[in-house]
N, C-alpha and C positions, 0 to 999 in steps of 0.2 A: 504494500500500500504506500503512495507518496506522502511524504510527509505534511503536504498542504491538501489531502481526502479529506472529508466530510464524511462522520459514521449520522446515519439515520435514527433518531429514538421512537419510537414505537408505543405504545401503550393498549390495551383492550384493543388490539384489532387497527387502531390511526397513528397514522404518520402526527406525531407530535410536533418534531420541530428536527434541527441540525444540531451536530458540535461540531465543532473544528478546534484545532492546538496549534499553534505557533511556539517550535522549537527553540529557536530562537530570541524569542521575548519570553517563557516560562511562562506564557496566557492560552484559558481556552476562551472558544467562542460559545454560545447559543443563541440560535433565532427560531421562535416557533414557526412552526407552520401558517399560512396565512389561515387554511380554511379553518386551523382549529381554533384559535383565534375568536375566528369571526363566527363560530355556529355556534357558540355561549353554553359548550360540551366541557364537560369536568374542568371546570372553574378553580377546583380547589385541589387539582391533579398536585401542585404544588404551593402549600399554602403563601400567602403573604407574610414572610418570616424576612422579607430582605435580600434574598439572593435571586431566585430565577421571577422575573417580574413577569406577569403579564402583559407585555409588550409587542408591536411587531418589530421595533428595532433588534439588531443585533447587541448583544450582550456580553460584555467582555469583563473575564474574572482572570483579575493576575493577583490576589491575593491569598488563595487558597495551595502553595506552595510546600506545605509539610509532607510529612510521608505517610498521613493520612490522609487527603486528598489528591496529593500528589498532581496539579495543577487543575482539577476538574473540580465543574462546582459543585457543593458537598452532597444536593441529593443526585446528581449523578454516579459521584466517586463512591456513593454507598453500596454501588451494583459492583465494582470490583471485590475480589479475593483478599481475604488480609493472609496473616504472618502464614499458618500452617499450607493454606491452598496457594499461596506467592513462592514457595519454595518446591513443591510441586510443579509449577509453572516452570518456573528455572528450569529444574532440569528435565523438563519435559524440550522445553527450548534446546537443551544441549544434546540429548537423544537427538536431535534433527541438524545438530551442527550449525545452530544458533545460541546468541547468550539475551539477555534482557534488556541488556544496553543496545541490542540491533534496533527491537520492536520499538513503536509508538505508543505512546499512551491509546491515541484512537485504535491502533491494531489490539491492544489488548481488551476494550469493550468487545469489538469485533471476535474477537477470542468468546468472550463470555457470550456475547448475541444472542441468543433466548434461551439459555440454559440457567441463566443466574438467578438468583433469588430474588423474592416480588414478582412484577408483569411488565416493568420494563425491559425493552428488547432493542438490542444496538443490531443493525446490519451495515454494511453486507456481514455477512456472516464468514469466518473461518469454518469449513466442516470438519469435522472432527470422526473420524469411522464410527460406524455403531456397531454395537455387539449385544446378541442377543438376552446372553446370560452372563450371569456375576458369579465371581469364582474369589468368595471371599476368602481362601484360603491366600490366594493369591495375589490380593489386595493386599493382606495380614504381612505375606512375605515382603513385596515391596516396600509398603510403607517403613518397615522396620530398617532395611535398608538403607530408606533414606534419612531414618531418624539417626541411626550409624553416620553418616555423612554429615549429618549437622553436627556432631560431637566431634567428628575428628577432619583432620586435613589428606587425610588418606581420600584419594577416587575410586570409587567405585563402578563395575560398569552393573548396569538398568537396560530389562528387558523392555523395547519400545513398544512394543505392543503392550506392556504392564504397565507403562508407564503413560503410554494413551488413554489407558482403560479409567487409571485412577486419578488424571487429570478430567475425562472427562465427566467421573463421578465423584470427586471431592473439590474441585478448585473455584466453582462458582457459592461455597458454602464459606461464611467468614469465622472469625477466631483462631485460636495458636493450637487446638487438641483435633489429632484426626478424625477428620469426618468426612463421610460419605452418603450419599444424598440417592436412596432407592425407593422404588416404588412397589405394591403389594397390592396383586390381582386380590381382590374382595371374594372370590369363588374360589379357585384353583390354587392361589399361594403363589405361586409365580411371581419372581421376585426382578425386575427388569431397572436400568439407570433412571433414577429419578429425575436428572436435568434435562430429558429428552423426551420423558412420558407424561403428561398429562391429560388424564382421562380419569373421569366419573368410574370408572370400573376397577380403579384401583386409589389406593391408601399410600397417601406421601409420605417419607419422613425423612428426617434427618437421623445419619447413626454414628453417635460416636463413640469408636473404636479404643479400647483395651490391646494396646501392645505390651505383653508381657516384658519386653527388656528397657521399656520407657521410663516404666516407675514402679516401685517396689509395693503397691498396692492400687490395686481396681477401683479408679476414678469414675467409674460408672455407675459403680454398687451405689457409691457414697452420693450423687447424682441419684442416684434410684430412690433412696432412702430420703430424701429431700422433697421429692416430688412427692412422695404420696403423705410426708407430711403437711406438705403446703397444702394441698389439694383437700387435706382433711379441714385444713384451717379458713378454705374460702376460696381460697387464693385460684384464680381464673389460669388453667395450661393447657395444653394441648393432652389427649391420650399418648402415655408413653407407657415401654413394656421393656426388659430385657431380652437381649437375644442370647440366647444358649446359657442363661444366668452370665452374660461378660460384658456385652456391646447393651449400651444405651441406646435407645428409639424411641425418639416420641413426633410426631404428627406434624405436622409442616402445616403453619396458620396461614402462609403463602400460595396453597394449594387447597382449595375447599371447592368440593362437588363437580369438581373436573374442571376448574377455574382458576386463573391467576390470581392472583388478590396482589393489589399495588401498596408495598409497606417503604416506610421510610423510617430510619432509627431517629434519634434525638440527635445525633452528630448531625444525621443529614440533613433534618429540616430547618437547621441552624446554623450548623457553619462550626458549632463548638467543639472545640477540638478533644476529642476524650482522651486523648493522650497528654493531657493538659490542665492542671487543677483551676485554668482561672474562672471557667464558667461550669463547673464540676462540683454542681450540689443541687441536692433536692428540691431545695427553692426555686431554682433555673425548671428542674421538672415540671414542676408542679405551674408553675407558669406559663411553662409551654401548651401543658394539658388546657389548661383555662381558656388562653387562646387559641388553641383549636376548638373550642366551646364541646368536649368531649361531654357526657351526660357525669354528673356529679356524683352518682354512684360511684363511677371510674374512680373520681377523684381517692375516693373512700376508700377505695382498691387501690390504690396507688401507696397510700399512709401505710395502709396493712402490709403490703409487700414491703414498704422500707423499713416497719419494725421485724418483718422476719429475716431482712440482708441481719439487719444489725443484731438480732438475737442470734440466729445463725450461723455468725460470721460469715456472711457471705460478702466480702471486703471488693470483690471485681466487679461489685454491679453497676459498670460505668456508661456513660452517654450512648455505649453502644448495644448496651445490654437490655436498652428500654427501648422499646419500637410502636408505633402507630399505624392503626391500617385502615384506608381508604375506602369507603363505601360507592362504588361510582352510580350507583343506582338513587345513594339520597346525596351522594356529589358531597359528603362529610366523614371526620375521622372519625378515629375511635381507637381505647388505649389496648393493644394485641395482647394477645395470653403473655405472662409472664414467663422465662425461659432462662436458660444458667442459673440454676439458684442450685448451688450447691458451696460447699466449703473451700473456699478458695484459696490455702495454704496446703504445704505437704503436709499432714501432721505427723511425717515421720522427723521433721526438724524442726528445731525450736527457733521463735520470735520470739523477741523481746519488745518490739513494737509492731503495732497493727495500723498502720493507717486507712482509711477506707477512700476509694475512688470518688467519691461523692459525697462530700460534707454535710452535715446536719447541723444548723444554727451556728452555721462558722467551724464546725470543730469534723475533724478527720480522725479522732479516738476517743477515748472516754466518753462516748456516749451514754446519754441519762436520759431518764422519762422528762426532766425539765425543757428535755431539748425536744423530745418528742411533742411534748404538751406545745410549746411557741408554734411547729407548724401546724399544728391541728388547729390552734387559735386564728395563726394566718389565711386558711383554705376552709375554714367552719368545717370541723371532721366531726360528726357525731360522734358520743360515748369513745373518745380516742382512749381514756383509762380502761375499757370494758376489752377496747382491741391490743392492746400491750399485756392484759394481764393473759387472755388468748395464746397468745404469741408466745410467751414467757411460759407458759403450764405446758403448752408443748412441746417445749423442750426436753423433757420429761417424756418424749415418746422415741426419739432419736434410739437409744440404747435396745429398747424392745425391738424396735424395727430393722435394725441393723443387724442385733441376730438374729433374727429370723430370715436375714437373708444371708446370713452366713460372711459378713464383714471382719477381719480379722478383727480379734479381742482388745491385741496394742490400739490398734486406728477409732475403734470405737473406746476408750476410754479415753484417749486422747484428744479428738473432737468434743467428746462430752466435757471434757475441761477446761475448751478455748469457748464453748455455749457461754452468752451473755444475758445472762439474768438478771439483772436491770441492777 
């Protein structure tokens, strides 16, 4: 692709608008589409937050230069791959006898093109083979291999076909923990690439993967064990299940009834950077939620979810971890199932400080009910004492739940000691 192409963005079906990049200036461009524009169709496709305006002019962003958006505007750059599926990428590039530094930013939407997550869709498209069946033994092998190559300087050689297979099914999915994105015929069980199937006949999800030589205890379980706490406690997610008691799965809210669903995280619709403490707090959430005039139940779910990060220690629940999704039918958001909530340290190592990615009344530790109480004050949270003391008694269920799914004994006493009971 020339470095001065134009990738197409797509939405439900319409030519949205263009991007363009100028290598040379570190600026992208967007211009929408005239017709969509003018036929007063998903208005609020990207809300009024400052960045992609409703315009017919051209729009030009040379300020979103970190290595989180990496020159694109932010809810475009939310359709790229982060750390785990970017390393993938790599060396999927170098199987081919290319490095990262050749491609374009535009070539690498093009890359993702209707496989990534949400229902934005960049063309022309890269095609990528398709294969009919998953050989997750064989995913298992690779991955590990490459998890090998990120520890050491030694090269190794990847089988390209393996290495197609798991770009084509982990690298449009974001975060640093492997994951793979398949899909689940509803009758038969048939298990086929989830970034290339969408149909009402099968069940989406995301699966992340349990490699034995990554880490000395199953990141999944401890994720498993989270979720069906949450779940007992209110808290809105998707259906999730393990696979073979090892791999986590749970349900893709991007994927509903053979349908795209258009989601955008809290980085994207803002611009804020979550690699970044400066707009990195609850207040910033809960503000965002407001002005997308989300239903105020949400709101209420939003408080409950930040006292389970904070009971839980779930310390990574950062700008990217909170996502919104688009109803194009009433042309309005609304706050997506909740997702990552699990324990965000090894607990096989010790801290001696915790700070959390998202502040609460200024403060990134020693979190208190006083703190909790100021936002409930701010946002009118009903009974927020009634929701903390919730939150806090179930904690108290971690320990039963864990054995019972058979969580090493160290890792569950462990966790039960870093639980923050007010």
């Amino acid at each position: 692709m020339a470095k001065n192409n134009l990738v197409n963005l797509r939405c439900f079906g319409v030519e949205v608008g263009r991007i363009g990049f100028d290598e040379n200036k570190m600026q992208s461009y967007f211009q929408y589409h005239p017709e969509f524009t003018e036929n007063n169709q998903y208005n609020q496709l990207f809300p009024a937050t400052g960045i992609i305006k409703r315009v017919k002019q051209t729009q030009v962003f040379n300020q979103y230069n970190s290595s989180t958006f990496r020159g694109l505007p932010p809810p475009i750059a939310d359709s790229l791959p982060d750390a785990f599926g970017n390393l993938i990428f790599k060396l999927w590039l170098e199987s081919t006898n290319r490095t990262k530094q050749q491609i374009t930013i535009l070539e690498q939407l093009a890359y993702v093109a209707n496989r990534g997550m949400g229902a934005l869709e960049f063309f022309p498209i890269k095609e990528i083979p398709k294969h009919s069946t998953i050989n997750l033994a064989e995913i298992l092998k690779v991955l590990n291999e490459v998890l090998i190559q990120k520890r050491t300087s030694n090269k190794s050689q990847f089988n390209t076909k393996a290495l197609i297979n798991i770009f084509k099914l982990g690298t449009s999915a974001g975060g640093a923990r492997p994951k793979i994105l398949i899909a689940e015929h509803k009758e038969n069980g048939q298990i086929a690439p989830g970034d290339i199937t969408v149909s009402k006949d099968y069940k989406h999800y995301i699966v992340k993967l349990h490699l034995e030589n990554e880490k000395m205890y199953n990141q999944s379980l401890v994720e498993y064990c989270y979720y069906k706490i949450a779940t007992q406690l209110g808290i809105r997610m998707m259906p999730s299940r393990l696979i073979e008691n090892t791999h986590f799965a749970t349900e893709r809210f991007d994927r509903q009834n053979g349908q795209k669903q258009h989601i955008l995280t809290a980085t994207g619709l803002t611009g804020w950077d979550y690699k970044l403490p400066t707009n990195s707090s609850y207040e910033n959430l809960f503000q965002l939620a407001i002005f997308l005039k989300i239903p105020h139940a949400q709101i209420e779910e939003l408080f409950r979810r930040m006292v389970f990060n904070v009971v839980f220690c779930n310390t990574d629940d950062h700008l990217k971890n909170h996502t919104f999704i688009y109803d194009e039918q009433l042309d309005r958001w609304s706050l997506a199932p909740a997702y990552d909530l699990t324990f965000a340290y090894n607990p096989l190592l010790e801290f001696k400080t915790i700070n959390r990615a998202l502040s609460i009344n200024g403060k990134r530790s020693n979190i208190n009910k006083k703190d909790f109480l100021k936002l409930a004050d701010l946002f009118t949270i009903k009974n927020p004492k009634g929701v903390i003391r919730e939150v806090v008694e179930a904690s108290s269920l971690w320990p039963e739940i864990a054995k019972t799914l058979e969580v090493e004994p160290k890792i569950i006493e462990t966790i039960q000691t870093k639980l923050n009971t007010l």
